[in-house]
C-alpha positions as CSV (number, residue, x, y, z in Angstrom):
1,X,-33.1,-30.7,24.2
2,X,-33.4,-28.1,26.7
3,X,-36.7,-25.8,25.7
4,X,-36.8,-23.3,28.3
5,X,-33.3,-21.4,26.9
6,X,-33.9,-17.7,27.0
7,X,-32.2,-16.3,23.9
8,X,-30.7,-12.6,24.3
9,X,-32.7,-9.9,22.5
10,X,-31.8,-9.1,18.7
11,X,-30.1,-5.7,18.3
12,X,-32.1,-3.1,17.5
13,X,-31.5,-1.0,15.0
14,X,-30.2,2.8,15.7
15,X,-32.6,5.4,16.5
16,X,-31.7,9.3,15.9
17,X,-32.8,10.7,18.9
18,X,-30.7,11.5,21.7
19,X,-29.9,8.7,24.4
20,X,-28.4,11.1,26.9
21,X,-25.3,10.7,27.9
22,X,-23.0,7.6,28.6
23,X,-22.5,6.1,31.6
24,X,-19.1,6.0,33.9
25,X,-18.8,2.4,34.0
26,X,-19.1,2.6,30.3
27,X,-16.4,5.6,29.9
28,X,-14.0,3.2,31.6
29,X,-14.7,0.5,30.0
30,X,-14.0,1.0,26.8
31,X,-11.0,3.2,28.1
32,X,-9.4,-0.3,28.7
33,X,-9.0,-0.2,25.2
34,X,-6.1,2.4,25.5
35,X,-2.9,1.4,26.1
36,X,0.7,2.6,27.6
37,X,2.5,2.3,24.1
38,X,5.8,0.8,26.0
39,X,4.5,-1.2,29.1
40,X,1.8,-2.5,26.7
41,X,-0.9,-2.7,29.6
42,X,-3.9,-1.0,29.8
43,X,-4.1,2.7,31.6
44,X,-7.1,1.4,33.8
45,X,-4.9,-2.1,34.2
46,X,-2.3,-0.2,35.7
47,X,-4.0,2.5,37.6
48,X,-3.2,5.8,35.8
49,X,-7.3,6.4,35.2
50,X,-8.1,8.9,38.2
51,X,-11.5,9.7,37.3
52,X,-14.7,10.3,35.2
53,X,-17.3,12.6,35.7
54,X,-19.7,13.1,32.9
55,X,-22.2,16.6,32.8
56,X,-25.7,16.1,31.7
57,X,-25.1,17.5,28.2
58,X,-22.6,14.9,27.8
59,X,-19.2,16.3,28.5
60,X,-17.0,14.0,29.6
61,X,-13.8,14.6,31.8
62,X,-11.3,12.2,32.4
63,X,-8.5,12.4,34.6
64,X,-4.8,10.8,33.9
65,X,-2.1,10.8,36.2
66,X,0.8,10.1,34.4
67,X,4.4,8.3,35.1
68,X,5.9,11.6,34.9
69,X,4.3,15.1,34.7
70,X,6.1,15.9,31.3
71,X,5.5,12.8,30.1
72,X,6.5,12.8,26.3
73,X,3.5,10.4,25.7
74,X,0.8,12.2,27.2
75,X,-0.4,13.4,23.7
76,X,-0.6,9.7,22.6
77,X,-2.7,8.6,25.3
78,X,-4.6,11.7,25.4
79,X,-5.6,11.3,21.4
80,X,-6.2,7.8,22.3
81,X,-8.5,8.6,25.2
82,X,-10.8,11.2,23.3
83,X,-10.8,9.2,20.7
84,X,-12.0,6.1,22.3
85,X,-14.5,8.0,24.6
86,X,-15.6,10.0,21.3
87,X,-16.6,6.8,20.0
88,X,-19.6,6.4,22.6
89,X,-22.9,7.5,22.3
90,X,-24.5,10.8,23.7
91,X,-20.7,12.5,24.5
92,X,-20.7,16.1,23.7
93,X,-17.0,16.3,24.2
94,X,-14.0,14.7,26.2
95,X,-11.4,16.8,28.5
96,X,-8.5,14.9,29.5
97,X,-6.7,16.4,32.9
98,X,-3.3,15.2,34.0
99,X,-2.2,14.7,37.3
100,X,1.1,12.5,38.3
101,X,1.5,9.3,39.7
102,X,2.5,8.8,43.5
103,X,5.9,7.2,44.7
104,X,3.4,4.6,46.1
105,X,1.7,4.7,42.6
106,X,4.6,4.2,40.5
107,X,5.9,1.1,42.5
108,X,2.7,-0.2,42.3
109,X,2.5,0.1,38.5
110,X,6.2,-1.4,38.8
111,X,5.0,-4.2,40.1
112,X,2.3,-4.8,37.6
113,X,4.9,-4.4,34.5
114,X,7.5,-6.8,36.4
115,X,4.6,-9.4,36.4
116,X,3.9,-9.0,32.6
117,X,7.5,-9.0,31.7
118,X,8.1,-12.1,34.1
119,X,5.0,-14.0,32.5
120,X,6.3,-12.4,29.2
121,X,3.5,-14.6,27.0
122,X,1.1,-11.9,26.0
123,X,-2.4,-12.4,25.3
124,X,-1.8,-12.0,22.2
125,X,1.3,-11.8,19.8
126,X,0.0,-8.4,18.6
127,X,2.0,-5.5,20.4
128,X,0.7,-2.9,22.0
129,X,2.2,-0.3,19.7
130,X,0.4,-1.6,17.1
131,X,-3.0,-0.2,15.5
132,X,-5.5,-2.4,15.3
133,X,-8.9,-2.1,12.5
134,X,-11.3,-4.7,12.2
135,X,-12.8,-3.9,8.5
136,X,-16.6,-5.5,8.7
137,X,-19.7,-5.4,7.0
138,X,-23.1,-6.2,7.8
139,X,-23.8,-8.6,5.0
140,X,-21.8,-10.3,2.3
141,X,-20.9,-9.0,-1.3
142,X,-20.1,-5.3,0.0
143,X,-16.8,-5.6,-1.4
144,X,-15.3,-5.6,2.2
145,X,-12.2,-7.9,1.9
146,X,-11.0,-5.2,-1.1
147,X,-11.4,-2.6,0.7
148,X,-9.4,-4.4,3.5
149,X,-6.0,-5.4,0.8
150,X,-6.5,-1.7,-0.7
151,X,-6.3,-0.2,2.4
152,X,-4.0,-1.9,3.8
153,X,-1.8,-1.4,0.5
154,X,-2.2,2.2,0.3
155,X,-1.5,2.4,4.2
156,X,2.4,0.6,3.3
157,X,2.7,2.6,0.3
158,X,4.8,5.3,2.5
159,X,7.2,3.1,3.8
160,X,4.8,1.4,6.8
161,X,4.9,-2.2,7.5
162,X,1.1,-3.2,8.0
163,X,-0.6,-6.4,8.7
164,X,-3.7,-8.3,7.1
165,X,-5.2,-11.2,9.0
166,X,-8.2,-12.8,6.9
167,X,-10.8,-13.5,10.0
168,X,-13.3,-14.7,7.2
169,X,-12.6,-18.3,7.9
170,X,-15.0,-19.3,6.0
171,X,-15.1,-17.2,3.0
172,X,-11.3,-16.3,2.9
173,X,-10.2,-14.3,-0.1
174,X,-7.4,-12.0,1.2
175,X,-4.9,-14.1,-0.5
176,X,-6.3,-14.3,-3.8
177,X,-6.9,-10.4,-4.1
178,X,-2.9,-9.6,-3.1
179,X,-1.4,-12.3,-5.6
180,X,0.1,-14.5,-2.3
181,X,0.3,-18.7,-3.0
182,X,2.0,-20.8,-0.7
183,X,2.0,-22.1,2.7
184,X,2.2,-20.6,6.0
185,X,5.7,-22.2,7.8
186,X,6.4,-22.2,11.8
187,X,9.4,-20.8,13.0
188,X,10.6,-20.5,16.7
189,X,10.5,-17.4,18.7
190,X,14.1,-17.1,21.1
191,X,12.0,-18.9,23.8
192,X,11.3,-21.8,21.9
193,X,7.7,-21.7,21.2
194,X,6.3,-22.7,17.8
195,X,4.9,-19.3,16.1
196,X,4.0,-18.8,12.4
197,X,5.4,-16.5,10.1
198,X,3.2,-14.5,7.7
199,X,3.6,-14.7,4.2
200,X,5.5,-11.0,3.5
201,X,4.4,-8.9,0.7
202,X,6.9,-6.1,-0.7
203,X,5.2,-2.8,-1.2
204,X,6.1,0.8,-3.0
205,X,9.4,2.0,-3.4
206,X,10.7,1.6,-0.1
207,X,10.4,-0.6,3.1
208,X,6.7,-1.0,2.7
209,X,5.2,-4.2,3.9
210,X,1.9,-6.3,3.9
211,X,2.5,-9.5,6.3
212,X,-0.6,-12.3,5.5
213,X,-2.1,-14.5,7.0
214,X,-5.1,-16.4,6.2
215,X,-6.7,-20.0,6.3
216,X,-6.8,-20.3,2.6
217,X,-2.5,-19.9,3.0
218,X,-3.3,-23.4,5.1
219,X,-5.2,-25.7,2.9
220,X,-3.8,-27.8,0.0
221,X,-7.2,-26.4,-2.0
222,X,-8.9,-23.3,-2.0
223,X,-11.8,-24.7,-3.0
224,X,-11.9,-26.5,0.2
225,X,-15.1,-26.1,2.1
226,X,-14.7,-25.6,6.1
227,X,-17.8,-27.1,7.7
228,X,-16.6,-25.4,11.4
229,X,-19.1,-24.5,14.2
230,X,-18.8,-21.0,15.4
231,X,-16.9,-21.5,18.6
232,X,-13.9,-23.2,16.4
233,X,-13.9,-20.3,14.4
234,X,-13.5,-18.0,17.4
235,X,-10.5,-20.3,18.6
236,X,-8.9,-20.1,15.4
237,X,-8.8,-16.5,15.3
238,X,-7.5,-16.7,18.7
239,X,-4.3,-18.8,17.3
240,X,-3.8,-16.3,14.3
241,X,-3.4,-13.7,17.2
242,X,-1.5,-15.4,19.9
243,X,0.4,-18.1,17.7
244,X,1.6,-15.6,14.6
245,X,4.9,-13.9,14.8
246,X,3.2,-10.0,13.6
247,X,6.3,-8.5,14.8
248,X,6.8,-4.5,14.3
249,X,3.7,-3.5,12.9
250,X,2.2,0.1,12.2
251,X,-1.4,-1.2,11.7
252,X,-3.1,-5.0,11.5
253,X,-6.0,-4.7,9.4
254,X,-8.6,-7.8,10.2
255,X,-10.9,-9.1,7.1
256,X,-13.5,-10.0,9.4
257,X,-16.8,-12.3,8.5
258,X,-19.9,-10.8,7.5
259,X,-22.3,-9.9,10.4
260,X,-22.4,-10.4,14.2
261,X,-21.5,-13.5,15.6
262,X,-18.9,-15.2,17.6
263,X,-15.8,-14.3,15.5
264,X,-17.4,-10.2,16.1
265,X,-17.6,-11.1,19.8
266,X,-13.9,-12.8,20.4
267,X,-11.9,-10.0,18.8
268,X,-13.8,-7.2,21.1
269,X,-11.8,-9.5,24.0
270,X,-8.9,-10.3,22.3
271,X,-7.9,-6.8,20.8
272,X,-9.7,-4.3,23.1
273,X,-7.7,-1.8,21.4
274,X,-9.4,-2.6,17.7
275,X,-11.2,-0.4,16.3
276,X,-14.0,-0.7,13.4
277,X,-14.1,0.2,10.0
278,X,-17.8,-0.6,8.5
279,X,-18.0,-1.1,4.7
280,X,-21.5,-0.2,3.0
281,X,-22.9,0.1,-0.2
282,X,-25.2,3.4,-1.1
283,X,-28.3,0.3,-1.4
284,X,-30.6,1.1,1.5
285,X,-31.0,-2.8,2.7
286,X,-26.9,-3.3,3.3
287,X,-27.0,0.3,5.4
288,X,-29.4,-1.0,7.3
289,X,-27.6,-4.5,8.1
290,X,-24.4,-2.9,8.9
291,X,-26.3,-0.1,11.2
292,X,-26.5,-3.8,13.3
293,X,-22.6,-4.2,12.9
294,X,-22.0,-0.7,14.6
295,X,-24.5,-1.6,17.4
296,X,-22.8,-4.5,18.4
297,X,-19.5,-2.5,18.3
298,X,-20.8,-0.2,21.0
299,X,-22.7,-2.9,22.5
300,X,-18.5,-4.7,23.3
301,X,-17.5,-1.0,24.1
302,X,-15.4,-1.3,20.7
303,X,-14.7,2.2,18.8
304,X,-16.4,2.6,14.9
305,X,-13.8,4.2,13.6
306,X,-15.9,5.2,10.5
307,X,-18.0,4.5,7.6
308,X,-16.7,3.7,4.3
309,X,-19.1,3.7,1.1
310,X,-18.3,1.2,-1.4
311,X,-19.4,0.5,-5.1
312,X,-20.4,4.8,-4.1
313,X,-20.8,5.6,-8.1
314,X,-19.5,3.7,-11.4
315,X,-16.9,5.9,-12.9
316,X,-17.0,5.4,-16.7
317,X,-14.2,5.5,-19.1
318,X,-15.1,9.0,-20.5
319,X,-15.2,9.8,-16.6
320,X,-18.2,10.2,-16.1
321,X,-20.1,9.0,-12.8
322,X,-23.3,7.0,-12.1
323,X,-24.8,6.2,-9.1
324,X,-26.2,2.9,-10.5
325,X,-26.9,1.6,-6.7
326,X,-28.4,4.6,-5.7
327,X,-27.2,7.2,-3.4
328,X,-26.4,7.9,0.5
329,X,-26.4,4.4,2.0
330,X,-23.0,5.8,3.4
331,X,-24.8,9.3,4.7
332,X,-27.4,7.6,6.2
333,X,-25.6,4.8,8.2
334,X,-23.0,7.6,9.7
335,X,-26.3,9.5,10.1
336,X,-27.6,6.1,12.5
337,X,-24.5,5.8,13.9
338,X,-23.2,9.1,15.0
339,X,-20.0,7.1,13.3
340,X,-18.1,9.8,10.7
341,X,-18.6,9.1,6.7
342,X,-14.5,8.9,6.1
343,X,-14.1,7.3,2.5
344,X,-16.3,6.7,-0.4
345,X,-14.6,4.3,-2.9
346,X,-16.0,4.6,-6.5
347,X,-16.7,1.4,-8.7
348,X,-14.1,1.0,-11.6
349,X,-13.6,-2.0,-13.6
350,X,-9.9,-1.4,-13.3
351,X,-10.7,-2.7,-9.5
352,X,-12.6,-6.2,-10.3
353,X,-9.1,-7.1,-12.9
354,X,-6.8,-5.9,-10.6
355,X,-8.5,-8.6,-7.7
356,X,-9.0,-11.1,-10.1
357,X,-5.5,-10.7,-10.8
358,X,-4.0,-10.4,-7.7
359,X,-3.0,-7.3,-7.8
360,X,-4.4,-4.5,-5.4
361,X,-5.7,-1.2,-7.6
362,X,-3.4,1.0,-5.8
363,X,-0.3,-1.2,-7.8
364,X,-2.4,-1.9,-11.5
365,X,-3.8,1.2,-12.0
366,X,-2.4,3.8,-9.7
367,X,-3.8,6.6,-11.5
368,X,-7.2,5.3,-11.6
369,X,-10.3,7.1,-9.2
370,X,-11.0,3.9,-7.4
371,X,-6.7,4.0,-6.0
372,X,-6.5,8.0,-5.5
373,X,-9.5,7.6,-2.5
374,X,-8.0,4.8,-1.2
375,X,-4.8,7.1,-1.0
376,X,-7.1,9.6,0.3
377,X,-8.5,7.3,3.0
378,X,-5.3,5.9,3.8
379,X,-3.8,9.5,4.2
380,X,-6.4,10.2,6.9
381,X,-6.3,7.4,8.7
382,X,-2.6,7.7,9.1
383,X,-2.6,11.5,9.7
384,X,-6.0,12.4,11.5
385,X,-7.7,9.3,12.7
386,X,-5.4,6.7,14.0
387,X,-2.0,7.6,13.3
388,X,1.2,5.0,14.1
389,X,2.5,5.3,17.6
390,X,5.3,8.0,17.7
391,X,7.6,6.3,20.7
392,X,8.9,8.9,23.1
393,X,9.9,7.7,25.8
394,X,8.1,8.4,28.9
395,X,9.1,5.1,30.5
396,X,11.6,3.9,28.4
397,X,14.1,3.6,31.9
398,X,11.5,1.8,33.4
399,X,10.9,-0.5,31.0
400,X,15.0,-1.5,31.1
401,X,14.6,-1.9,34.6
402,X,11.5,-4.0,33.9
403,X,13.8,-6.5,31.6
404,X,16.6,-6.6,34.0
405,X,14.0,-7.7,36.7
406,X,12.4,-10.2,34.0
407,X,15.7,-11.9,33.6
408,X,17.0,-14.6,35.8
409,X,18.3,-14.5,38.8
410,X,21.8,-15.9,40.1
């Protein structure tokens, strides 16, 4: 055994004081996390990020040249753009300024989208349409995976069709707390390849949708223990992304593991686009774990996307409220972070039933406190945080041409 290895430093944990502002390379990087909704590539991938310059106060301006000056995207990816840069430390605010792309320019990005098209096997089979959270925690027993079904429940309520991969290889619950049994089938996608389908869950009075998938949908026995080292766990997250047919999805919401390992570390490269959710309770020690959650975030230029308080007060039958784990874990890691405080989800007994029985809070007891704030949360996630991609457009003839080049010759 090799004693000389030189382990990396732990993370440390998140000081209040101002860190000055970020860097450029930093500004683009985690700028490749936004994406041309229809050519699905990234915009420093394909050459539409001009420039950054950054002031000393921490204003940050980023220049755009578009496909087309009116663009009918160019709100997308300029919400996309401050949000992402938003999400770094020490920015004051973000200016985005458009310019256009070059006749040079645009056959250059031509050529880049004929050479996706023509490879055609994406990284991943997650499109680039679709929003991507990663809901983690910085220790176990937060209630993380429930606030991962609820969500994503309350986010299909409307009529969306959302996702829910269980990452949690090891502690997998997602299927228990939605009420899904059975097996995950393959089916074959028009090229031939093997992909699995996700076990579809009907939700709300429309076309709502929750698509699973989860490792305890592939074992004969829940109760099975999987005895995996960390880097199999990163490669089978990797085949629940590449190898699952997601389809059209709004949003994928990803259960992942407690804590920061290699599961935390694979998705940052998988899904550059994700963006984290981090669940806490008001107890001091768990706001201080998951402050080491958000560090690593930043740390894999991923965006924390918020804070949600759990377990935030026991609402009694008489209605009544009781912060029997104390108080402002929530305010406090939003305070570490500079990450906003967007939900705080009140503990019901309605809510341990419901997951016991399989059946989210938002569907057993609509009416109940615990299932109006994850309405609430849903609602401004949807509306104000990360809404669905509204497609416009703005290179909808290219991307035809794109196909027609894709497609065989002669």
């Amino acid at each position: 055994m090799n004693n000389d290895l030189e382990l990396p430093e732990p993370a440390t944990e998140f000081s209040t004081e101002p860190s000055g502002p970020p860097t450029s390379d930093a500004v683009r990087e985690i700028l490749r996390g936004v994406r041309d909704p229809e050519l699905g590539a990234s915009i420093v991938d394909l050459g539409m990020l001009k420039g950054v310059s950054i002031s000393a106060e921490g204003d940050v301006l980023v220049k755009i040249a578009l496909t087309t000056a009116g663009c009918p995207l160019r709100g997308q990816i300029q919400s996309d753009v401050i949000g992402k840069v938003h999400g770094l430390a020490g920015v004051r605010g973000v200016e985005v300024e458009y310019g256009e792309l070059s006749q040079e320019e645009r056959s250059t990005l031509m050529q880049r989208a004929r050479l996706e098209a023509q490879q055609r096997a994406p990284d991943t089979q997650v499109r680039a349409t679709t929003r991507v959270i990663a809901v983690a925690s910085g220790k176990g027993g937060v209630g993380k995976s429930s606030v991962t079904v609820n969500l994503a429940v309350a986010l299909a309520m409307p009529g969306r069709r959302v996702g829910v991969l269980d990452a949690d290889i090891w502690g997998f619950s997602v299927p228990r707390l939605l009420g899904v049994a059975g097996r995950l089938r393959a089916s074959k996608d028009r090229d031939g390849k093997g992909l699995i389908e996700p076990i579809d869950v009907p939700v709300g009075p429309g076309d709502g949708l929750v698509r699973v998938v989860s490792m305890g949908l592939l074992l004969d026995d829940e109760d099975t223990a999987l005895m995996w080292r960390g880097l199999i766990l990163a490669k089978a997250l990797e085949q629940f992304l590449t190898d699952v047919d997601w389809g059209e999805l709004d949003y994928l919401l990803i259960d992942m593991p407690p804590g920061t390992g290699d599961i935390q570390m694979a998705l940052s490269r998988l899904l550059p686009q994700a963006e984290l959710l981090v669940v806490t309770t008001p107890a001091t020690n768990a706001q201080k774990v998951a402050a080491r959650v958000a560090d690593m975030a930043r740390r894999s230029y991923t965006k924390v996307l918020g804070i949600v308080e759990n377990m935030s007060e026991y609402v009694a039958p008489d209605g009544s409220r009781h912060a029997i784990f104390g108080s402002g874990g929530g305010t406090r890691l939003s305070g570490l972070t500079g990450a906003p405080l967007i939900g705080r989800i009140p503990i019901e007994p309605q809510v341990a039933a419901a997951g016991d029985d399989g059946r989210p809070i938002l569907l057993a007891a609509p009416e109940s406190a615990a299932a109006l704030e994850f309405g609430r949360l849903a609602d401004d996630i949807a509306t104000n945080l990360l809404p669905p991609v509204e497609m416009a457009g703005c290179t909808a003839r290219m991307m035809a041409a794109v196909e027609a080049l894709s497609q065989p010759q002669g």
